[in-house]
C-alpha positions as CSV (number, residue, x, y, z in Angstrom):
1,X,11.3,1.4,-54.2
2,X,10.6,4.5,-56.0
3,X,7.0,4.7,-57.6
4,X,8.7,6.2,-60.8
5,X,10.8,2.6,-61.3
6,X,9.8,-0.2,-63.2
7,X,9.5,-3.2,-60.8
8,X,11.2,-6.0,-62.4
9,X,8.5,-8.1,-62.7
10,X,6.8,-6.1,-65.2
11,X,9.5,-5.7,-67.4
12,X,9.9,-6.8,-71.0
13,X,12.1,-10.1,-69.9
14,X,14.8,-10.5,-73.5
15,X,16.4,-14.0,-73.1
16,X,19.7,-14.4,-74.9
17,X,20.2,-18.3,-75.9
18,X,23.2,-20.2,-77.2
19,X,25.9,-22.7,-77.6
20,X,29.0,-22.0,-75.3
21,X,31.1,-19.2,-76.9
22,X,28.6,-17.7,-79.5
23,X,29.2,-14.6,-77.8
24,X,25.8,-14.0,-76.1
25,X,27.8,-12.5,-72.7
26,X,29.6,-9.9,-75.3
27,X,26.2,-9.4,-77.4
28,X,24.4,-8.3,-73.7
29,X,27.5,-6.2,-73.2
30,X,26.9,-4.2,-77.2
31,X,23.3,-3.7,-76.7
32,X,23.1,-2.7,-73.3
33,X,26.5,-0.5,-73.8
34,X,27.3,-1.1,-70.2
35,X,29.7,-4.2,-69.2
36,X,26.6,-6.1,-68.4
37,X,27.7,-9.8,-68.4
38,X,31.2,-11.4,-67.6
39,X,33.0,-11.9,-70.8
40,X,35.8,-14.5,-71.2
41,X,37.6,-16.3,-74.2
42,X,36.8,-19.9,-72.2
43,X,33.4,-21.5,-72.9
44,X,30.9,-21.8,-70.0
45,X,31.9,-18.9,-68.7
46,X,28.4,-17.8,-67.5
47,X,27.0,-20.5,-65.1
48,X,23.3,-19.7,-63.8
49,X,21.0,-17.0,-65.5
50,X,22.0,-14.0,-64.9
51,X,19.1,-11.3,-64.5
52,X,19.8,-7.8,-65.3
53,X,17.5,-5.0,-65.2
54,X,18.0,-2.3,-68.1
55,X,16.3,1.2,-70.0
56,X,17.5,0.3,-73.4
57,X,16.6,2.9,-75.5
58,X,13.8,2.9,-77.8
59,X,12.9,-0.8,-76.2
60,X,12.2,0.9,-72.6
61,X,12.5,-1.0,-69.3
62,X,13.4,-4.7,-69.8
63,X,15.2,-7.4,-68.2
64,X,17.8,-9.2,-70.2
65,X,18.8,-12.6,-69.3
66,X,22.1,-13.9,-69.7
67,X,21.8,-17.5,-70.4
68,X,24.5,-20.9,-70.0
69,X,25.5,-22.2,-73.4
70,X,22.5,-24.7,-73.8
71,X,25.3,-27.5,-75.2
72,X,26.7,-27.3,-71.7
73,X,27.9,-31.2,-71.2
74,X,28.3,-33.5,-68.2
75,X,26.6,-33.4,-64.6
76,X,26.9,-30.1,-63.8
77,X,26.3,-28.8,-67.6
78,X,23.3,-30.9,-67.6
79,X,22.0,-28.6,-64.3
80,X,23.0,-25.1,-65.9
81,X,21.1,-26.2,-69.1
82,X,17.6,-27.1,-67.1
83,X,18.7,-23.5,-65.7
84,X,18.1,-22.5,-69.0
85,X,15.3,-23.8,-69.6
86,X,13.6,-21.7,-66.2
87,X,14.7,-19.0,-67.8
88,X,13.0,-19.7,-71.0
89,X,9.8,-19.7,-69.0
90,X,10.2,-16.3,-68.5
91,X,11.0,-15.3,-71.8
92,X,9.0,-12.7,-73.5
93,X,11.8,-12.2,-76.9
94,X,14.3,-14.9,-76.9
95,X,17.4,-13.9,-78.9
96,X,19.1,-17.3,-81.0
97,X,23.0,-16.5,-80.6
98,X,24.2,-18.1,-83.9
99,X,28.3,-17.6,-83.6
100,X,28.6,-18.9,-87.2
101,X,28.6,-22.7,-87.2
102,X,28.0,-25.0,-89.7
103,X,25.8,-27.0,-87.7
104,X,22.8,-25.6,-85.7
105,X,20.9,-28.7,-84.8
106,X,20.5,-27.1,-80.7
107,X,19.5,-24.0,-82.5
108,X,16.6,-25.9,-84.3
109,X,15.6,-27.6,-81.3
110,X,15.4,-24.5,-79.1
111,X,13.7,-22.5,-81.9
112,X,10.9,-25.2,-82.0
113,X,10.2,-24.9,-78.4
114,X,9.8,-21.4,-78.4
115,X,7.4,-22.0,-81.3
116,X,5.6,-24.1,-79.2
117,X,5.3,-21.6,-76.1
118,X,4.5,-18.6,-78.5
119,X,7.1,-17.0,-77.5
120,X,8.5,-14.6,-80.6
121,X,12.2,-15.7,-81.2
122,X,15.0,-13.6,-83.0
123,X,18.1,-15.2,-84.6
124,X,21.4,-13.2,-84.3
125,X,24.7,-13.9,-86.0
126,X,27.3,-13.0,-84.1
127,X,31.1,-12.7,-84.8
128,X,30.2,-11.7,-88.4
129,X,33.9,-9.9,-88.4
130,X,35.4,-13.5,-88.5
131,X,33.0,-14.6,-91.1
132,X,34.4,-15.0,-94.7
133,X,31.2,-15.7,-96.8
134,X,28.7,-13.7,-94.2
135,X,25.6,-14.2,-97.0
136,X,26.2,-17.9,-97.1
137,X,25.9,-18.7,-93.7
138,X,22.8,-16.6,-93.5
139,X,21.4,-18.5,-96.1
140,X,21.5,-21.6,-94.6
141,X,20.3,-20.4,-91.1
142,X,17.1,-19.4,-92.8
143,X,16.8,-22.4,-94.8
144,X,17.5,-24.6,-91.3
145,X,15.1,-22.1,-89.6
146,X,13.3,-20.5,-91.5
147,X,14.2,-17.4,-89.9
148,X,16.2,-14.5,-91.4
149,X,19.2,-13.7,-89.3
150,X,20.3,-10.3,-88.0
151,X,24.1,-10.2,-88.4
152,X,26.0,-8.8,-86.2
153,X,29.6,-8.3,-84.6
154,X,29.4,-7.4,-80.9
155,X,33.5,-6.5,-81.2
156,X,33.3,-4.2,-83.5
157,X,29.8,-3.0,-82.2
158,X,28.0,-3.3,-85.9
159,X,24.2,-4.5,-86.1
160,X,23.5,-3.9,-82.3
161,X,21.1,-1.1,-83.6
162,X,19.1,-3.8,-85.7
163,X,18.9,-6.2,-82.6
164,X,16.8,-3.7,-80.6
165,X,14.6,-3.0,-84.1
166,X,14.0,-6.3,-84.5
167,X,13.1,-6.7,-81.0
168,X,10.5,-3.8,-81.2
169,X,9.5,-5.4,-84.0
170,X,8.6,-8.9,-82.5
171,X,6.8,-7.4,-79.2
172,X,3.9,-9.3,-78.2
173,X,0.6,-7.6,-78.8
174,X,-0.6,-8.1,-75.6
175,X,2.9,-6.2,-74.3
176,X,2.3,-3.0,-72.4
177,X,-1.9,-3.6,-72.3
178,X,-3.1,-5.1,-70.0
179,X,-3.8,-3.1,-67.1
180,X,-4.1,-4.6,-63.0
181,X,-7.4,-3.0,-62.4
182,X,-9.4,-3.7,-65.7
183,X,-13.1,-2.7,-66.2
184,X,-13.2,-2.7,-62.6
185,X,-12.7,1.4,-62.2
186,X,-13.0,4.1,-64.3
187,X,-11.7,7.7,-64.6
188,X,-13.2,9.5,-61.5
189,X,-14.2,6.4,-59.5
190,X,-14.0,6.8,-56.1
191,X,-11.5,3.8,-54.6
192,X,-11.6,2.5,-51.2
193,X,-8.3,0.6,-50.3
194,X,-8.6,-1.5,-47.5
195,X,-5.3,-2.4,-46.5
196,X,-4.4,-4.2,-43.2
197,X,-0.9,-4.1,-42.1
198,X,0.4,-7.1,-40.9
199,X,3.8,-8.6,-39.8
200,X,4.0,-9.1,-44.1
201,X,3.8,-5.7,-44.8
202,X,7.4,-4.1,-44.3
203,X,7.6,-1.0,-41.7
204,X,7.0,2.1,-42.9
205,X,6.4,0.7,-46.3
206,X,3.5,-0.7,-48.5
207,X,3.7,-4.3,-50.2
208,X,4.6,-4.3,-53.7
209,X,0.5,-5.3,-55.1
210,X,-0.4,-2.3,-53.2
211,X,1.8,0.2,-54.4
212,X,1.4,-0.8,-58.0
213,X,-2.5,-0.7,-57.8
214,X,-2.1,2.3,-55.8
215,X,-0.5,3.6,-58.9
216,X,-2.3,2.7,-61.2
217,X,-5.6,4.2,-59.8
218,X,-4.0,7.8,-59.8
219,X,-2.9,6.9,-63.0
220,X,-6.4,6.3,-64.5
221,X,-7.7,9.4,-62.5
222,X,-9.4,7.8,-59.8
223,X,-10.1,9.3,-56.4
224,X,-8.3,7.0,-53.9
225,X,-9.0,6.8,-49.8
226,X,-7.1,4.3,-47.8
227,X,-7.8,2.2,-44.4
228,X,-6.6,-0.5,-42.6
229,X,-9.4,-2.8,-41.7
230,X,-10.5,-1.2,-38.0
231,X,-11.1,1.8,-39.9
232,X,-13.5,0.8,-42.5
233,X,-16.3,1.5,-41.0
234,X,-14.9,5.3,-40.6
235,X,-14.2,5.3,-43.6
236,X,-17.2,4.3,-45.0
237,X,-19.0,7.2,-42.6
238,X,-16.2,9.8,-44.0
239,X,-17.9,9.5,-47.6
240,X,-20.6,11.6,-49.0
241,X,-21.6,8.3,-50.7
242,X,-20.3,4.6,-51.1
243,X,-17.2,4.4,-53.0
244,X,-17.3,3.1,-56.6
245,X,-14.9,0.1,-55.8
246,X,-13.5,-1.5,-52.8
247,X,-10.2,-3.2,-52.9
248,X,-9.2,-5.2,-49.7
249,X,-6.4,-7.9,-49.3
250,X,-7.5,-10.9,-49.4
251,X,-7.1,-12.4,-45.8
252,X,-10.3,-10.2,-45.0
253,X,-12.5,-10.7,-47.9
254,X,-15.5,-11.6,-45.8
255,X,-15.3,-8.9,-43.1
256,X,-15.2,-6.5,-45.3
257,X,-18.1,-7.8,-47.7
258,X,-20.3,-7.9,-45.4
259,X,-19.6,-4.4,-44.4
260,X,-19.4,-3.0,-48.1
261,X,-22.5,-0.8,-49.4
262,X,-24.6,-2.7,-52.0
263,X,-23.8,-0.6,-54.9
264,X,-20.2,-1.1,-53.8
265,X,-18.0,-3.6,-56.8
266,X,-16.0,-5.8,-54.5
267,X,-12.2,-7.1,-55.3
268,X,-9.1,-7.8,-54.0
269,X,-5.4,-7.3,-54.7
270,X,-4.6,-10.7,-54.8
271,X,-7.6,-11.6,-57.4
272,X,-6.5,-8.5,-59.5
273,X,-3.1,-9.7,-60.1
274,X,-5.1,-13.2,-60.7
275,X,-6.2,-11.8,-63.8
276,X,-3.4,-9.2,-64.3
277,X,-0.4,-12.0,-64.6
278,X,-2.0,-15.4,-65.1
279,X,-5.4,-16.9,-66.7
280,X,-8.8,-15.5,-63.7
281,X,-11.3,-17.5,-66.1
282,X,-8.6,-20.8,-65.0
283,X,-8.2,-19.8,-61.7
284,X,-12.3,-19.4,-60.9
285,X,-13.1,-22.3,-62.9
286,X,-10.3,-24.5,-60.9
287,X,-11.2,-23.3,-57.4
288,X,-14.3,-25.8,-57.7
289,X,-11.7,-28.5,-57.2
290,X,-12.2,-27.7,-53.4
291,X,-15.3,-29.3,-53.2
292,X,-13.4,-32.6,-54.1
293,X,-10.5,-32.5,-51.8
294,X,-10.7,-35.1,-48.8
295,X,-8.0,-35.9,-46.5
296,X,-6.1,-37.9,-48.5
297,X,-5.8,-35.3,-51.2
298,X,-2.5,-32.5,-52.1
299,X,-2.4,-29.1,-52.5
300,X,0.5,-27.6,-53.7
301,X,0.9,-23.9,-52.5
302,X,3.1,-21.8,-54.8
303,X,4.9,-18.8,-53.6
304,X,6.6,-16.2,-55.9
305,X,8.8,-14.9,-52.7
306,X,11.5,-16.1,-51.1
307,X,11.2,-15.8,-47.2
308,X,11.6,-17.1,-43.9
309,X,8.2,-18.1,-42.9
310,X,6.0,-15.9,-40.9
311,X,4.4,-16.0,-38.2
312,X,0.8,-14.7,-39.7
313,X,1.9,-16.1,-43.5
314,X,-0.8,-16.5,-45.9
315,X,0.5,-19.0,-48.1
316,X,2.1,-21.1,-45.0
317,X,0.1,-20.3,-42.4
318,X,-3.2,-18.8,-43.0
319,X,-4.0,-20.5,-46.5
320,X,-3.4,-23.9,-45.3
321,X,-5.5,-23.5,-42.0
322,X,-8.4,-22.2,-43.8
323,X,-8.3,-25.7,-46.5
324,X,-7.9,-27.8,-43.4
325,X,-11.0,-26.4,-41.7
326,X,-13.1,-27.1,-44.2
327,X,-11.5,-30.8,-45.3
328,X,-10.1,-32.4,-42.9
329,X,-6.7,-31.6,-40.7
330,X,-5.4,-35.0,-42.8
331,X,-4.7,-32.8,-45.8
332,X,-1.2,-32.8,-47.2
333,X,0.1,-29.4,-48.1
334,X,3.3,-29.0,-49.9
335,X,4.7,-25.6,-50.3
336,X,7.4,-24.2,-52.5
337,X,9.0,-20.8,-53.1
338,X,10.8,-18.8,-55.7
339,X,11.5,-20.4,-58.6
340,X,11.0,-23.7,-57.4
341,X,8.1,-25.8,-59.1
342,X,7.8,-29.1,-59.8
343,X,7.3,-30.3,-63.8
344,X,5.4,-33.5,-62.5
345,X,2.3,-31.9,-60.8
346,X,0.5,-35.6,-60.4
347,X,-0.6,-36.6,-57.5
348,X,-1.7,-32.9,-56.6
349,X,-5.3,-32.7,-56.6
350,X,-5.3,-28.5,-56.6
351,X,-2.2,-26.0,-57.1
352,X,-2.4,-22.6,-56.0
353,X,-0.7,-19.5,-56.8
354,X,0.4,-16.5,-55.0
355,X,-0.8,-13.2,-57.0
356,X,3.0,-13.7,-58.6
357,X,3.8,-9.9,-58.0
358,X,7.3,-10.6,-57.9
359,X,6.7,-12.8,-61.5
360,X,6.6,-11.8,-65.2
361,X,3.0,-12.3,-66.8
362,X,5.0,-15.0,-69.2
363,X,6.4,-17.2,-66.3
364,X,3.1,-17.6,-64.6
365,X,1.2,-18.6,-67.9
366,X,3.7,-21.0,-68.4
367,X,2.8,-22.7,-64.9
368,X,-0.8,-22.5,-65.5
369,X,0.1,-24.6,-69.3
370,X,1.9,-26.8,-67.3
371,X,-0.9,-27.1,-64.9
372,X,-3.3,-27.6,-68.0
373,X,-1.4,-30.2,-70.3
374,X,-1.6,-32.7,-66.3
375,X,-5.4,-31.9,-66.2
376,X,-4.3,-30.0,-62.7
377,X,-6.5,-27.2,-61.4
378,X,-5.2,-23.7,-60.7
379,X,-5.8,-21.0,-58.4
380,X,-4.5,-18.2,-56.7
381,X,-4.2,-17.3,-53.4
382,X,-7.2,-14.4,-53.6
383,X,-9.7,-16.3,-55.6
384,X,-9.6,-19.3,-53.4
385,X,-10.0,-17.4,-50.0
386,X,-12.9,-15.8,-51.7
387,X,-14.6,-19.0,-52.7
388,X,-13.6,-20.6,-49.2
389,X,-15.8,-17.3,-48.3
390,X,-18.3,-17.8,-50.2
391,X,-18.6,-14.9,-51.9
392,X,-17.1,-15.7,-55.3
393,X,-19.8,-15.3,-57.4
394,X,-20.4,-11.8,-55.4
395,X,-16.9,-10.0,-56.6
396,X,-15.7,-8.5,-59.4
397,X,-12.7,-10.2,-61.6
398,X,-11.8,-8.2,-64.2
């Protein structure tokens, strides 16, 4: 991957959302100006979400995600619209594809959720060209919604340029701010990486938290020296003084703290992202919850990849050795991947998260919600290695 491209992940994710032939495949198609999404006259057309990454000018790098009509009907219509609704979760803008009925309870229903999950929602009219009384029918979708439609006609290509104002127009105000490293650094800080490279790491390439950190720091003007863990200590020797900040995966958080100079801030790549994509006050506060597992308690490990496991894994392998050590080989550790998390988290007494590299921000804080409205606690992979360490209280988190 290129250091100038936009990993997924930290796109702005648009979600297009409908009832089967509103024309959402054919609106993707208008805005993007590219044949994006398949496009056919027979409804259902589009099965699961489709994922495409774009630069959509003036919006900039986004993902938009082509969505099954969410009126899709019997057993298998049932399972496209739960695919839906995973792909609401990782909604940042959610366009309402309104292809000019009468009746718009779905809409309602859908607009009401996103309400719900703050998530800022835009309602479209499409296939205004077949519209006889265009005014009237925006009337009542604002007096059912309370929103003011942007009409629209992806055939003949008219009101695609107001689609991508309003959508500039309902970015979130955290969009585009937060930053991975925080307070931590500071233009001119020297930056010690500390980077072992395991059978995880890809050959001749870096993993995607440490290339985007990486970035980052040169971006903010930081001075930047890199080691894998047998070379810390000649590292540390090779500096005029201690460096400013020390970032180390996680898997050697103690090794290297107790190497680290005292006037050193401490962190890892894992805990960054903690705070970077999901909720580090949740995470810290929930990594107390260790103190109460026993053997008959469950952990649920979350991973954002997709993989065959590892031999030197940290979520399947490494993670789960270190909880067992200190409770009790009896305790049951479930582990899922991907996309793949469970709605009913009872009967877990601790869920932790990967640093979600490969996630949007939105997706993750909708999993810590979820974990919040069950009275679950959450952690990350990162934090909870550094409290199994002991050394929590010792690092910096944002």
């Amino acid at each position: 991957m290129s250091l100038n491209e936009t990993p997924r992940a930290n796109r702005l994710h648009i979600g297009i959302f409908g009832k089967r032939n509103s024309g959402k495949s054919s609106l993707i198609n208008a805005v993007t100006g590219h044949d994006t999404a398949l496009v056919s006259e027979f409804a259902g057309t589009t099965t699961d979400p489709v994922y495409k990454s774009m630069e959509i000018y003036p919006i900039g790098p986004c993902v938009l995600i082509d969505t099954a009509g969410f009126d899709d009907e019997g057993a298998i219509g049932q399972l496209r619209v739960e695919k839906t609704r995973e792909a609401a979760a990782k909604t940042d803008i959610a366009l309402i594809v309104i292809g000019g009925d009468t009746v718009i309870d779905i809409e309602k229903e859908w607009l009401e959720e996103f309400r719900k999950r703050n998530i800022p929602a835009i309602a479209v009219l499409n296939k205004s060209d077949l519209l006889t009384d265009t005014d009237a029918v925006c009337k009542y979708i604002e007096n059912s919604t309370g929103l003011k439609p942007v009409v629209a006609s992806s055939s003949n290509k008219t009101g695609i340029d107001r689609i991508r104002t309003a959508i500039l127009r309902h970015l979130p105000e955290d969009y585009d701010v937060k930053t991975i490293t925080g307070n931590i650094v500071k233009d001119g800080d020297v930056v010690l990486l500390v980077m072992p490279q395991d059978i995880q790491a890809p050959k001749g390439r870096l993993i995607l938290p440490q290339v985007q950190t990486l970035r980052e720091l040169l971006d903010r003007k930081c001075l930047v020296l890199s080691a894998t863990t047998d070379k810390l200590d000649a590292a540390l020797k090779s500096l005029s003084s201690p460096p400013d900040v020390i970032i180390t995966d996680s898997q050697v958080f103690k090794t290297v703290y107790d190497k680290k100079p005292e006037k050193s801030k401490l962190t890892s790549f894992s805990v960054l992202f903690a705070g970077y994509k999901g909720d580090i006050e949740y995470f810290t506060e929930s990594a107390a919850a260790i103190d109460n597992l026993t053997e008959d308690s469950r952990v649920l490990i979350a991973e954002a990849c997709t993989h065959a496991p590892l031999a030197e894994d940290i979520g399947r392998e490494k993670l789960p050795n270190l909880l067992r050590k200190k409770v009790g080989q009896g305790l049951a550790i479930d582990i899922v991947s991907g996309n793949d998390f469970p709605d009913d988290l009872t009967g877990y007494a601790l869920v932790i998260q990967c640093g979600a590299c490969m996630f949007n921000r939105k997706y993750v804080i909708s999993r810590i919600e979820r974990a919040r409205e069950q009275e679950i606690p959450m952690s990350n992979y990162g934090v909870v290695i550094a409290y199994l360490s002991g050394i929590l209280d010792k690092i910096s988190l944002k």
